[in-house]
VOGU-3710 file (C-alpha; in Angstrom, 3 decimals, decimal comma):
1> xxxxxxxxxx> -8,605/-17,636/-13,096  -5,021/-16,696/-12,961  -3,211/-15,729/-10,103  -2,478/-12,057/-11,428  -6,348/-11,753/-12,182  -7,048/-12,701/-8,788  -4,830/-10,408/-7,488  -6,404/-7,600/-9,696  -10,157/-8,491/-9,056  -10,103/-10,303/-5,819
11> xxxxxxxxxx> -12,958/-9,344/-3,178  -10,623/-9,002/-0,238  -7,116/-9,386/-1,567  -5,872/-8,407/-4,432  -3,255/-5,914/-5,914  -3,463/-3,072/-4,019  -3,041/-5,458/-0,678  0,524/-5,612/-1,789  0,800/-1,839/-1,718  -1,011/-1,960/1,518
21> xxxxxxxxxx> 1,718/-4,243/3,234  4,484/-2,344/1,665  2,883/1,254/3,326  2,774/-0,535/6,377  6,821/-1,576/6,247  7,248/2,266/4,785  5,940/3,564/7,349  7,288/1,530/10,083  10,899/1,369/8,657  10,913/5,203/8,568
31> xxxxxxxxxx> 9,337/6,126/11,841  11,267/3,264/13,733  14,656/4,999/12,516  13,749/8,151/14,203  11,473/7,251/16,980  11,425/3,821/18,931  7,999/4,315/21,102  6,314/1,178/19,562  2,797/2,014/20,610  2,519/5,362/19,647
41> xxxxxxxxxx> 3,958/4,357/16,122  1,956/2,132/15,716  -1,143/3,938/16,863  -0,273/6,709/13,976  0,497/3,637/11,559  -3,126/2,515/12,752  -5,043/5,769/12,557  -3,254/7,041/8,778  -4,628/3,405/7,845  -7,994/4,021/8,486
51> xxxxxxxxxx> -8,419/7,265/7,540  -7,437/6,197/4,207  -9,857/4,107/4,019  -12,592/6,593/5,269  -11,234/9,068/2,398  -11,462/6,309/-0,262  -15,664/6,452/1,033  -15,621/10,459/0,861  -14,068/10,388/-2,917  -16,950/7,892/-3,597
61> xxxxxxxxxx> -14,786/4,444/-4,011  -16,594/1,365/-3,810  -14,706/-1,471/-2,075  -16,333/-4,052/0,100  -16,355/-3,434/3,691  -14,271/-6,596/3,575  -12,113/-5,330/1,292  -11,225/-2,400/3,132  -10,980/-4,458/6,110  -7,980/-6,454/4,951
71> xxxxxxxxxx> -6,611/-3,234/3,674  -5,618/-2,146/6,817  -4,835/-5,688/8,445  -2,256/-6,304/5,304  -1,009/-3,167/6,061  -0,902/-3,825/9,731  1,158/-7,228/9,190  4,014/-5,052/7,523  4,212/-2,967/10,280  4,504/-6,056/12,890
81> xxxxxxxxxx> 7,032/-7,680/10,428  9,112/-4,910/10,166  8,773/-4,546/14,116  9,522/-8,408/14,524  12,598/-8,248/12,272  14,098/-5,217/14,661  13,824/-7,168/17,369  15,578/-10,440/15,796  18,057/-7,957/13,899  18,703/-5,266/16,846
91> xxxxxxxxxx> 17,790/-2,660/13,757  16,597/-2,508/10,258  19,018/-1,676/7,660  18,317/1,241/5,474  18,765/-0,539/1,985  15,554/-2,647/3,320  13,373/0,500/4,183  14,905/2,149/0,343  13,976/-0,706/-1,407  10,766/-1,083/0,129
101> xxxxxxxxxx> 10,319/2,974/-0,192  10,918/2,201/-3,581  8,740/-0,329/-4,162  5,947/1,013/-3,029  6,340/3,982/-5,053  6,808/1,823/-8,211  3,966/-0,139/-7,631  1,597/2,781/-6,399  2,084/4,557/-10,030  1,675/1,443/-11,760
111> xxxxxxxxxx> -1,847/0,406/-9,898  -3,003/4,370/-10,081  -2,109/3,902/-13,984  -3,915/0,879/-13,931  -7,108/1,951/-12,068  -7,661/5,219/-14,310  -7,143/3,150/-16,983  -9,449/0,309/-16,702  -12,164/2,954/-15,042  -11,731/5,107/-17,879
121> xxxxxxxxxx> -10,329/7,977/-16,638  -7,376/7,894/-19,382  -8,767/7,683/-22,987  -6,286/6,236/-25,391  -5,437/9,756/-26,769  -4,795/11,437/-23,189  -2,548/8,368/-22,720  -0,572/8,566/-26,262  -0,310/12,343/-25,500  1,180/11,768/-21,876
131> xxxx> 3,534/8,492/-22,826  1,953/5,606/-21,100  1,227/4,105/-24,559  2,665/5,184/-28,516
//
């Protein structure tokens, strides 16, 4: 099995764990700019993580419970790195938190794409019609 197809169909970590780090280093790039109280960040960081996850069980996605687990620890480490860096760096530079902003977003459309795709939620005329494929 390739690495990429582990990454797409892995049982705890896969593709979407990247986009779970990433929200994680969003979020605490962002915040940290404005606001410097490092529990209460991270406390919202911690609580927006897991509701996530609850809505993903309202909305009726399946994921293992381990699976959702890891979702918010990967998204947990990119908060503490971005906190660790700060205090090596005295700050974190905005190009980082941009590029990572960016990132995410990039990613994020591509894995939604991805997801309606391969759960059928694009048929290859809605898809034609709306770009994604000619």
């Amino acid at each position: 099995m390739s690495l990429l197809n582990t990454l797409k169909e892995g049982k705890y970590v896969n593709l979407w764990s990247v986009n779970h780090f990433l929200s994680g280093v969003v979020f605490a790039g962002w915040i940290f700019k404005i606001w410097s109280n490092l529990w209460l960040v991270f406390l919202m960081y911690f609580i927006l993580a897991l509701a996530w996850e609850v809505y993903e069980v309202y909305i009726g996605e399946f994921e293992l419970f381990g699976n959702k687990i890891m979702d918010v620890v990967t998204g947990v480490l990119g908060f503490w790195m971005v906190y660790y860096f700060m205090i090596l760096q005295g700050s974190i530079s905005y190009s980082f938190v941009i590029s990572s902003t960016i990132l995410y977003i990039v990613l994020e459309i591509y894995l939604f794409v991805d997801y309606k795709r391969r759960r059928g939620g694009y048929t290859k005329d809605h898809q034609a019609r709306s770009g994604i494929i000619h």
